[in-house]
C-alpha positions as CSV (number, residue, x, y, z in Angstrom):
1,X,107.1,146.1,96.6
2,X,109.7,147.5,93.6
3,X,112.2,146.1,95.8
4,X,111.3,143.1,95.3
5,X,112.9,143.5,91.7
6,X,116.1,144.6,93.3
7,X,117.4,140.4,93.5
8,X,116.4,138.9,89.6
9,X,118.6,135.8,90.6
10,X,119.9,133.5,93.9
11,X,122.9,131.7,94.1
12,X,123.0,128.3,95.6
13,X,126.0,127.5,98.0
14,X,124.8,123.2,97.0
15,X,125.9,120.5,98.9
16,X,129.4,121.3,99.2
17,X,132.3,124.0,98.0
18,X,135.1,120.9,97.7
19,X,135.1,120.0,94.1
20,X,136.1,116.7,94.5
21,X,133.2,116.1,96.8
22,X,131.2,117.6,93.9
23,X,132.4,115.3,91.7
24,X,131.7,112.1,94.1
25,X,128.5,113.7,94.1
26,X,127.5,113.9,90.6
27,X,128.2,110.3,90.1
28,X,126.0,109.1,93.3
29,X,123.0,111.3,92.5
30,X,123.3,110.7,89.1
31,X,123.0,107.4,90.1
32,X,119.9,107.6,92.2
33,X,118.3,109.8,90.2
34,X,117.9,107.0,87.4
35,X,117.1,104.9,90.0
36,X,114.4,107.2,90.6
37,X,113.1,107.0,87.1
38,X,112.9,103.6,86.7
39,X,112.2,102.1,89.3
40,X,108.8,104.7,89.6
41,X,108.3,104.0,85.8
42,X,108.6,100.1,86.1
43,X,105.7,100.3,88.9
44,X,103.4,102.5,86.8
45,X,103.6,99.7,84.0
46,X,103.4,97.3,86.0
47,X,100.0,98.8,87.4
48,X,98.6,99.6,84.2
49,X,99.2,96.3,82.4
50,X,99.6,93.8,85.0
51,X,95.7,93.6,85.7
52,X,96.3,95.4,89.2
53,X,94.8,99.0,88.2
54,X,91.5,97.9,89.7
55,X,92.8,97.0,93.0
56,X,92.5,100.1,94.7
57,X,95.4,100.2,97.1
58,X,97.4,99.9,93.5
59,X,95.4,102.5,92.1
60,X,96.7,105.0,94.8
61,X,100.2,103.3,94.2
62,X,100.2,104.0,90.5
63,X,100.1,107.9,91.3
64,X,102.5,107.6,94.4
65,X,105.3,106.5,91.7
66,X,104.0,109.4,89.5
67,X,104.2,111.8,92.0
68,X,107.7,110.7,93.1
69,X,109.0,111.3,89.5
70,X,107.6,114.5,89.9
71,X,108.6,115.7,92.9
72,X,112.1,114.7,92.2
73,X,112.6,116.0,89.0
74,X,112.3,119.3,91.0
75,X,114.9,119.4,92.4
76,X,117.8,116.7,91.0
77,X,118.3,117.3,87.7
78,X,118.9,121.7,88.6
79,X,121.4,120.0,91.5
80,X,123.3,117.6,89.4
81,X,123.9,119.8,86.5
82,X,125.1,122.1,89.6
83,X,127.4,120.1,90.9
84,X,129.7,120.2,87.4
85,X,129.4,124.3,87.9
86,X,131.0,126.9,90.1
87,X,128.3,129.4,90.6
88,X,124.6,127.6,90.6
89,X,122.6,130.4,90.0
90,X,118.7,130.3,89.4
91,X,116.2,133.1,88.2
92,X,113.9,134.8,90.6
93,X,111.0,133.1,88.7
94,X,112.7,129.8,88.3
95,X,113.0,129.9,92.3
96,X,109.8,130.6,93.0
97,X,108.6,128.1,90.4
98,X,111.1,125.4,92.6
99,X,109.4,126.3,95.8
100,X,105.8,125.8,94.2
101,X,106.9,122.4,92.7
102,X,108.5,121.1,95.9
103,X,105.8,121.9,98.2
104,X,102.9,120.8,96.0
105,X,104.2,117.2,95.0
106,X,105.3,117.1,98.6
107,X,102.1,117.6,100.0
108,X,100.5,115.8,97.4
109,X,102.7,112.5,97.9
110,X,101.8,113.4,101.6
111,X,97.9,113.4,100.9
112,X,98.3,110.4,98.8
113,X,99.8,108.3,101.8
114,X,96.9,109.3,103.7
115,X,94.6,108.0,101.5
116,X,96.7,104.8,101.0
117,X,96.5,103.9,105.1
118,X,92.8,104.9,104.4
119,X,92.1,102.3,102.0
120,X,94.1,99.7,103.9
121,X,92.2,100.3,107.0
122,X,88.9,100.3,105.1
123,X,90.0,96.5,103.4
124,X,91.1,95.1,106.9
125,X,89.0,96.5,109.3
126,X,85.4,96.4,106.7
127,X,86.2,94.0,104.2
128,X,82.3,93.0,103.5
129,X,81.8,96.7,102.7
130,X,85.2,97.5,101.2
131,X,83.9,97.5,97.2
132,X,81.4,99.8,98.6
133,X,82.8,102.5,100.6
134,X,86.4,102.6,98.2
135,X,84.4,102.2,94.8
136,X,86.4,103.6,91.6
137,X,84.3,106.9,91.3
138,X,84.8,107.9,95.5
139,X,88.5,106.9,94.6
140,X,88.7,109.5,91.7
141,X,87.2,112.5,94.2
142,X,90.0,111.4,96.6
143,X,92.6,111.8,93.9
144,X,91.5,114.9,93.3
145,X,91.2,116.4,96.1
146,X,94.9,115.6,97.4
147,X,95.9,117.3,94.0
148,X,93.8,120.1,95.0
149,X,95.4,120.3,98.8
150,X,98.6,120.2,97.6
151,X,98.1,123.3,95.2
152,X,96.0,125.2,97.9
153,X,99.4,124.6,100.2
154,X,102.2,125.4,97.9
155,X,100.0,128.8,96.5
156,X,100.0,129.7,100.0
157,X,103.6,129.2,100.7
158,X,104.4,131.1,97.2
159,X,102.1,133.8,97.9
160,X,104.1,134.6,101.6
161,X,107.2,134.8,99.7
162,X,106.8,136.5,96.5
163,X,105.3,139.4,98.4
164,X,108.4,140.3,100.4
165,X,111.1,142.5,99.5
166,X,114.4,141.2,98.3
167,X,117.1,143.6,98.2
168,X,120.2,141.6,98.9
169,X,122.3,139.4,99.6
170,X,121.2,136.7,96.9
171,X,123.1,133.7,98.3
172,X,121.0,130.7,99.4
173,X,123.0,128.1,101.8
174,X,120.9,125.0,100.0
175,X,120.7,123.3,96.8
176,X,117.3,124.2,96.0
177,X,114.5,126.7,97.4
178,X,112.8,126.4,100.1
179,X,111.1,128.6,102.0
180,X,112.8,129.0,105.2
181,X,116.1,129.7,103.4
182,X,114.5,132.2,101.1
183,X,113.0,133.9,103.7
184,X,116.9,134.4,105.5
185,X,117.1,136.8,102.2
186,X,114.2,138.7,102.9
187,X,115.3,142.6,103.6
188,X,112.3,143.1,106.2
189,X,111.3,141.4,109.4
190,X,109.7,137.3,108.2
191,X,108.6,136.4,111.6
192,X,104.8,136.3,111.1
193,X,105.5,134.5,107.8
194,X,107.4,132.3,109.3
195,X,105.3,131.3,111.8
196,X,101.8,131.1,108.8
197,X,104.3,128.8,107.0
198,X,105.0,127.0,110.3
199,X,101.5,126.5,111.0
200,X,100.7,125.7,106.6
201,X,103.2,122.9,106.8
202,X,102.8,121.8,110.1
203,X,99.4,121.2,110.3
204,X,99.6,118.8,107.3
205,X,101.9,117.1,108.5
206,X,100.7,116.9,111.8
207,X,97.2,115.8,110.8
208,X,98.2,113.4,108.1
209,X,101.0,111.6,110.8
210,X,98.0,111.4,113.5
211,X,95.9,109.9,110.6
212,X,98.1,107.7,109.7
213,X,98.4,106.7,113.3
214,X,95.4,106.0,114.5
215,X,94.7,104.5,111.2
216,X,97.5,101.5,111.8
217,X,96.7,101.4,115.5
218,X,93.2,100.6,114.9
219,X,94.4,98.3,112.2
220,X,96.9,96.2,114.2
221,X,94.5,95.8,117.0
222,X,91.9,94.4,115.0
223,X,94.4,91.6,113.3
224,X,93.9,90.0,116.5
225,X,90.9,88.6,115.6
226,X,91.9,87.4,112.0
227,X,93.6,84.3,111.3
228,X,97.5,83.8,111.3
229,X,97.5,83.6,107.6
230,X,95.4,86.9,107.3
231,X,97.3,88.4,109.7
232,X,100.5,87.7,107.8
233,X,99.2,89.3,104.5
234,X,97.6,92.2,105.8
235,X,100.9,92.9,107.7
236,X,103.1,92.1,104.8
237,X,101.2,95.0,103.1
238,X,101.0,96.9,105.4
239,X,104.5,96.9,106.4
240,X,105.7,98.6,102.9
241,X,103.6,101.6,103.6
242,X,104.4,102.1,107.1
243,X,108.0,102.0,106.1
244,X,107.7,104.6,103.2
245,X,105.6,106.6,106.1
246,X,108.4,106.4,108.2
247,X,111.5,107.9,105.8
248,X,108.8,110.4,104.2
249,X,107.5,111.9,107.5
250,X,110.5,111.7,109.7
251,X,112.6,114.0,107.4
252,X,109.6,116.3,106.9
253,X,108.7,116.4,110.1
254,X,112.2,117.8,111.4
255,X,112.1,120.2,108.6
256,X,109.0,121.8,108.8
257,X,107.8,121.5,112.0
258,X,109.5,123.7,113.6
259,X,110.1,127.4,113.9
260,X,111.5,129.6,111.2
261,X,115.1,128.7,111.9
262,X,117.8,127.1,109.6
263,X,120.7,123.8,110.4
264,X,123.1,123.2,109.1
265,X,122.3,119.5,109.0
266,X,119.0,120.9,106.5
267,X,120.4,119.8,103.3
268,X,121.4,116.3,104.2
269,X,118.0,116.0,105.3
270,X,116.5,117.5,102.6
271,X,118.3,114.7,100.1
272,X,116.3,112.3,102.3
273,X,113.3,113.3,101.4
274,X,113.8,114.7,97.9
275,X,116.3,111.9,96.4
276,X,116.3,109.1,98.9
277,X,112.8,108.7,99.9
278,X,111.5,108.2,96.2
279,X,114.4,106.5,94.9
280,X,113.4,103.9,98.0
281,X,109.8,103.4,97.5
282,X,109.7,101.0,94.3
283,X,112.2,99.0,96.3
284,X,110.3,98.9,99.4
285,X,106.8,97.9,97.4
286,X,108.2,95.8,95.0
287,X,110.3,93.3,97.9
288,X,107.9,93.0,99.9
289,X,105.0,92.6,97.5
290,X,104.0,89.2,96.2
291,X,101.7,90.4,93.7
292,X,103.7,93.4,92.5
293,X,107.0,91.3,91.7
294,X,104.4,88.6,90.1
295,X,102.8,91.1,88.0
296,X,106.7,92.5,87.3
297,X,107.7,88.8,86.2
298,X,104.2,88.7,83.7
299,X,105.1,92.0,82.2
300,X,108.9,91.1,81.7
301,X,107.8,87.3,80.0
302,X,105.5,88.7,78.2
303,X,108.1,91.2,76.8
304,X,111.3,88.4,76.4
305,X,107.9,86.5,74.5
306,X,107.0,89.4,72.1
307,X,110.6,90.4,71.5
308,X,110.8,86.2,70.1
């Protein structure tokens, strides 16, 4: 175990070694990142003053945008200010501290998506008993435990790594940590960790895609019996969260579901998920959301009227 000491710092490789890609970079990500920020923050206000925090589906929507914030302030920021830098180094700690923060707001977010195609089942497919089964204080418990899941996952992935030996090399090919590059450093033999972190991460994302799908199956086969105007809203919802489901899983399901092997296509991929994907979500819920972009044009009147 005192070898573990032996490595007190990686070095990132990042997204590329041409500088004036680096630079292109910076300005893009830069870019998105903000994007990120204000777009999540924008919804969260929107939910908590716009009269749509009671609504349960924008309850879980209101910590969606909060996770997103979080899970991309993970990684961005330690990328961007890397991408103005020649060596990207990061401290043994602050690695490990990455790895915990990327897979617990992942699996969180995750967990919460879950819970959103739950609720939207529950409202289209038992509407008379909808208050009931998705009341505020059943709600809370649900919150909780996805926060709870997603820090018994990332402690589990943390806990495989921090207990192998490190001895050198120190050079990660990635912009961030993750596990499966980390474990490419490992001085001993990673296979049965790899597969436990094959079978963590896969499993969650597994069980929450099947979820998900029998969830919307069951959902679009009982809009058959609704009328056309139903039908259209409860698609119309719908549709936003199976398209976040879509860029959120796809990406996570090609990195993680799989054995303990590297590509070199994993960091595009992993932008996807850690920049893209949350920089996308307040556009996809806010276009195709009557009441959100009502509640948005309240909240900005109201401002232009208190500003007068």
């Amino acid at each position: 175990m005192e070898s573990i000491n032996n490595v007190t710092e990686f070095i990132f490789w990042g997204l590329s070694q041409n500088p004036d890609v680096e630079k292109i970079c910076f300005v893009v990500f830069t870019f998105f990142y903000v994007i990120i920020l204000l777009g999540n923050l924008l919804i969260i206000a929107t939910v908590c003053t716009g009269n749509l925090f009671n609504s349960r589906m924008y309850f879980f929507l209101n910590y969606l945008s909060f996770v997103d914030i979080c899970y991309s302030s993970v990684t961005a920021p330690k990328m961007i200010a890397d991408l103005l830098v020649s060596q990207k180094r990061i401290s043994y700690a602050g690695c490990m501290m990455q790895l915990f923060g990327v897979h617990f707001f992942g699996c969180t977010e995750i967990f919460i998506l879950t819970m959103m195609a739950y609720d939207r089942y529950v409202a289209i497919c038992r509407p008379l008993h909808y208050m009931t089964i998705m009341d505020r204080h059943r709600c809370n418990k649900m919150l909780l435990w996805t926060w709870v899941g997603g820090f018994v996952h990332s402690i589990i992935q943390v806990a495989l790594v921090v207990q192998l030996p490190f001895c050198g090399p120190n050079e990660i090919d990635h912009y961030f940590c993750d596990v499966y590059p980390v474990l490419k450093l490992a001085c001993t033999d990673t296979y049965v960790v790899g597969v436990v972190v094959t079978a963590n991460s896969g499993t969650i994302a597994l069980g929450s895609f099947l979820i998900l799908l029998i969830s919307y199956t069951v959902i679009l086969v009982s809009l058959r019996k609704q009328s056309a105007e139903g039908r259209r809203k409860a698609l119309s919802t719908c549709g936003s969260h199976i398209a976040v489901v879509i860029i959120f899983f796809g990406p996570c399901t090609f990195m993680y579901m799989r054995p303990d092997t590297t590509f070199s296509e994993d960091k595009m991929v992993a932008v996807f998920y850690t920049i893209v994907t949350p920089m996308l979500n307040p556009l996809i819920y806010t276009l195709r959301n009557v009441e959100v972009k009502n509640a948005m044009k309240k909240l900005w009147t109201r401002k232009i009227f208190l500003q007068k």
